[in-house]
C-alpha positions, 0 to 999 in steps of 0.5 A: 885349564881348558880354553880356546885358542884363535891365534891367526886373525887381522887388524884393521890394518890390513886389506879387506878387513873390517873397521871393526878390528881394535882391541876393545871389540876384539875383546868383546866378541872373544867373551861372546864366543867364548875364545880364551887367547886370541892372536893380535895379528898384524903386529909388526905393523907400526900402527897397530903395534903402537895401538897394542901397546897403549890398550894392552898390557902384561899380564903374569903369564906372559900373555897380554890382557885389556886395560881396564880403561879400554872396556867396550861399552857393550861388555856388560852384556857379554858372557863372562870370560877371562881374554888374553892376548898374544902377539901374532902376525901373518907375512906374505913371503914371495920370492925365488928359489929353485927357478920358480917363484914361491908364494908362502905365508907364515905366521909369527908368535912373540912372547912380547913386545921388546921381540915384535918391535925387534923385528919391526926395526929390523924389517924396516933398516932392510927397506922392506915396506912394513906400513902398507898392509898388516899383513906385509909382503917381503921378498924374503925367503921364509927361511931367512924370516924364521931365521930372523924370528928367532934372533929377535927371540928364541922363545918366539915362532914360526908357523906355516899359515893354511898351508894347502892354499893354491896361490900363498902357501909352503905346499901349495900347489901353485907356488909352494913346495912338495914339503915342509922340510923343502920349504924350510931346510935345516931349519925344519927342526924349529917348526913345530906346528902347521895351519890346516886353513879353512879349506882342510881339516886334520884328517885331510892332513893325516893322510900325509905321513911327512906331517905327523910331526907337527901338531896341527893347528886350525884359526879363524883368519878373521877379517872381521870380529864375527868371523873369531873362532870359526875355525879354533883350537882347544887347549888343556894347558896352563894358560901362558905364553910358555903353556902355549909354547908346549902345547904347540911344540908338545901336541895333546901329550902337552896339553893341545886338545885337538881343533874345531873346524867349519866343514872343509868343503865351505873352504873356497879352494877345497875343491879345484874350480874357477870362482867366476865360471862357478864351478867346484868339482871333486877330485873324481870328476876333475881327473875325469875332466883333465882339470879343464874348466867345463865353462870357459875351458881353461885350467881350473886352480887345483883344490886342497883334495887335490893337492893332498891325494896328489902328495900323499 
């Protein structure tokens, strides 16, 4: 089987986002688009867990579909599709190591319900605030979090989320590491899959030899149900949540087909710049420059090109 797949997106519930983001209109721009599994986001956040769970339901192949009941009323005018859920979040995971603050972001994939409210509880008995952003931040290092996914589940995942990003990332120039094995220790051995953001796409991160070993995955981040599938990935295999397990773990011998990505250079860090003084600049001209704005002559945050001739 052949579909796509946009696994990292955003509720209503988080900062910046859309009213717009339920379930039943979720369902609806995924048939417009023709997205075939879309990530819930956001499902360790009490609200929206409690409303996954009342309009979502199980479905054979360990993926979730939409109750019949919570239909959107314009789905009538849609194009005809088959649209299965899957339970995904994103975390904020600020904290110290190595005398320096590290800022990364990390996306989670559950098989089911029972594994999401796991971590739910667990979160909240450490006093972590859960409540106030979908996306939560956790003074948590991200190798305790993938500890404590996969003790909420063996069949659940972790996934470094757009992973050049300068201020949130396992490798971001501002607050990251030099590699995923840094970021993640032993541990390593259970990441399978990295997001390459909006700002990157697959041949950028082929230029890094220490990532051949993970497949590479591109999502939208949507903080609007417009915004599903700009950025996607394309899957050859059994649509179920152990299909997409092997895919993700697999690469295209297991049935992932490779992603669909906007052009990198519409990313806002794929260039270094200052959004304010509106400057972008290639790599070329910021070594020309010493990295120093041309307009109010500080430091310009690094781009992802940047980053990536920097590292590889």
């Amino acid at each position: 089987m052949s579909f796509i797949a946009d696994l990292h997106i955003h509720s209503r519930f988080s900062l910046a986002t859309s009213k717009d983001l339920t379930p039943p209109t979720l369902h609806l721009w995924a048939r417009r688009k023709g997205i075939g599994l879309v990530g819930t986001g956001d499902c360790i956040h009490p609200k929206w867990l409690a409303e996954l769970e009342l309009m979502l339901e199980p479905d054979d192949t360990g993926l979730l579909k939409l109750k019949h009941e919570f239909g959107h009323p314009e789905l009538k005018s849609a194009p005809a599709g088959d649209v299965r859920f899957v339970l995904t979040t994103e975390i904020s995971n600020i904290y110290k190591r190595g005398g320096q603050v590290r800022k990364v972001h990390n996306i989670l994939i559950f098989p089911d319900f029972e594994a999401a409210r796991s971590l739910q509880q667990r979160l909240q008995h450490l006093q972590f605030n859960i409540s106030s952003d979908g996306r939560p931040i956790l003074g948590l290092d991200s190798r305790d979090l993938l500890t404590m996914v996969l003790e909420a589940s063996p069949q659940a995942m972790l996934i470094p989320a757009h992973i050049w990003t300068p201020w949130f990332s396992a490798l971001g120039a501002k607050s990251g590491f030099n590699s995923i094995a840094e970021c993640y220790g032993e541990l390593t051995k259970h990441i399978h899959a990295v997001e390459t953001g909006l700002s990157s796409d697959a041949p950028m991160n082929w230029l890094i030899s220490s990532l051949d070993q993970f497949t590479l995955i591109a999502n939208s981040d949507a903080h609007s149900p417009e915004k599903l599938g700009r950025n996607a990935n394309r899957l050859t295999c059994e649509k179920s949540y152990q299909g997409l397990m092997d895919a993700l773990k697999g690469g295209p011998d297991a049935g992932f087909g490779g992603t669909i990505d906007m052009f990198p250079q519409e990313g806002k860090y794929h260039y270094a710049g200052h959004r304010k003084c509106n400057v972008a600049i290639d790599p070329a001209e910021n070594i020309r420059m010493k990295g120093i704005c041309p307009v109010c002559h500080k430091r310009l945050t690094e781009g992802v090109m940047d980053r990536i001739a920097q590292l590889a």
